[in-house]
N, C-alpha and C positions, 0 to 999 in steps of 0.2 A: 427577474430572478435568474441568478447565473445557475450554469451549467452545475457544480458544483455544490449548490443551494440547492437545485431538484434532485441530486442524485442522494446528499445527506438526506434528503423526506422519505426516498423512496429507499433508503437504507432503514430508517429506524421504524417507517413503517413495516416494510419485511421482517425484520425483527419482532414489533409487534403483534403481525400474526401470525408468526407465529410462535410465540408466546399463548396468545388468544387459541389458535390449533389445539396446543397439548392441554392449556386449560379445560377445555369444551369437550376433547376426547376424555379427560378421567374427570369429568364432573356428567354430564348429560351420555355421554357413552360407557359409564364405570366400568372405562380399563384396568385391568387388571397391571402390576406390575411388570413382566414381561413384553404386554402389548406395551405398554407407554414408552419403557426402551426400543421396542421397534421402533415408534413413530420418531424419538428422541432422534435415532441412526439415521432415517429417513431424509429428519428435515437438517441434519449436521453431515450428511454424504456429500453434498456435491462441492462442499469449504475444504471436506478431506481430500477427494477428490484433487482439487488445484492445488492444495497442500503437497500431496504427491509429488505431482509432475513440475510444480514451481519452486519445493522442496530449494534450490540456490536463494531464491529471489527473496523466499520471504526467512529463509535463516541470516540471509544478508541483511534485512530491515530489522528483524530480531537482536542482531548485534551490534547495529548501530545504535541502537537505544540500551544495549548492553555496555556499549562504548568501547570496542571491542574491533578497532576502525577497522585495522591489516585484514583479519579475518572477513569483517562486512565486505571491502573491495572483492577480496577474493573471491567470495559468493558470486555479487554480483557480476564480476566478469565470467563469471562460468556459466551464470543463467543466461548471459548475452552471448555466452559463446554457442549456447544453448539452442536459444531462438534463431542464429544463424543457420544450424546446422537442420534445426526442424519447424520450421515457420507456420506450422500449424498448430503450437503449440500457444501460439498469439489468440489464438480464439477459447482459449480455455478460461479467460479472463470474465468470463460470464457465467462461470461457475463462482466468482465471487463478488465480493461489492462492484468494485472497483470506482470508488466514490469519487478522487478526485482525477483518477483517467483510465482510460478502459485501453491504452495504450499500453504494452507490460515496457517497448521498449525505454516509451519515456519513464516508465517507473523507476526502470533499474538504471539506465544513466542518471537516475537524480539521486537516487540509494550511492551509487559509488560516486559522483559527485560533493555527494555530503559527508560520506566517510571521507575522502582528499583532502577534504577543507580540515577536518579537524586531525589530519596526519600532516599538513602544512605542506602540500602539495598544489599550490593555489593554479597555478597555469591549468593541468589536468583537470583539477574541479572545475574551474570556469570552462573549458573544453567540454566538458560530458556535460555541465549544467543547461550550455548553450544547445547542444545537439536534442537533448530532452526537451527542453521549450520549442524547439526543433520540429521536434516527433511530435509535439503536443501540446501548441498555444494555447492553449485552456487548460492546462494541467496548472495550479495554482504552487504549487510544492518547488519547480525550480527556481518559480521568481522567490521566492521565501528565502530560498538556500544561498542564490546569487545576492540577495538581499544580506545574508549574514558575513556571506565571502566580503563583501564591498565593506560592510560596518569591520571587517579585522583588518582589511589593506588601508583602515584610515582614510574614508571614502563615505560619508556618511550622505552627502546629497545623493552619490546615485544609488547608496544604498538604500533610504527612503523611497527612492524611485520604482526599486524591484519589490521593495515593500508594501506600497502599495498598490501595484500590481498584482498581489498574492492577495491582497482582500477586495479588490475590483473582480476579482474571479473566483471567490467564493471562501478564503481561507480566513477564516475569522478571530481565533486562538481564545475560541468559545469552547467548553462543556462540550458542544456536540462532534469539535475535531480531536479533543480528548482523548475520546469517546473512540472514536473513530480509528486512531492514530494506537490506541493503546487494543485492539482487537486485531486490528490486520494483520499481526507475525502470529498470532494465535495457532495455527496449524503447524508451525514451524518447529515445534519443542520436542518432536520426536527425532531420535536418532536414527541415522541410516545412511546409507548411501544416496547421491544423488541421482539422480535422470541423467544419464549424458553420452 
């Protein structure tokens, strides 16, 4: 089982309980309305929490799926300007999933990576895509993305190549990375100023 494959189990089962949590508080502990918002804040605190303080990283992921690229690089060069300036800010990444890497730097050079490629800045994206696999050979996301860079430069062997490598390490483009992919800017929708 890859890296990536344990951490999806240990994602959705988190999820599931707690789901099973708030179930079992307002059925066998009949909370009342009030308490169950407590527990609700409780168990959704520590996702606001890195929401917070990652506020660049995951508006950057947020608007790459927005498609929204200029702005996505932006973000994330700020959150990498970010983790330079406060490197303890890398360990906050355990207040969330971080399913396919608990590296934030590999995250956000794959984020601006992926926005490059789709603003036709290919050299730069393979640059950041490379230094991300870099930070984090097990993170399945930059082979994916090198993978798509390679299939637009008319490169289709070695694009297969990073292709699969992205599902030798756990990226399946199953339901459960869906899933996955479509929750993570989740904390990102509120407005504000960044961390910086």
């Amino acid at each position: 089982m890859t890296r990536t494959a344990r951490r999806k189990a240990y994602y959705f089962l988190g999820v599931g309980l707690g789901a099973l949590v708030l179930a079992w508080a307002i059925i066998e502990l009949h909370f009342n309305v009030a308490q169950i918002v407590v527990l609700v804040v409780v168990l959704l605190l520590p996702g606001r929490v890195l929401g917070f303080f990652w506020r660049d990283q995951l508006s950057g992921l947020r608007l790459l799926r927005e498609r929204k690229f200029e702005a996505s690089a932006q973000h994330s060069r700020r959150f990498l300007e970010t983790l330079a300036q406060r490197p303890w800010m890398r360990h906050m990444i355990w207040l969330g999933s971080g399913t396919y890497s608990r590296d934030p730097w590999s995250l956000a050079l794959n984020n601006l990576g992926a926005a490059e490629i789709s603003l036709g800045d290919m050299d730069n994206a393979k640059q950041h895509l490379e230094q991300s696999r870099e930070a984090d050979p097990e993170n399945p996301l930059p082979y994916l993305n090198l993978g798509r860079l390679y299939l637009i430069a008319g490169e289709p062997a070695r694009a297969n190549e990073f292709l699969l490598k992205a599902r030798s390490l756990g990226y399946s483009w199953k339901l459960s990375d869906k899933l996955i992919r479509a929750t993570q800017a989740r904390f990102a929708y509120t407005d504000g100023p960044s961390v910086s």
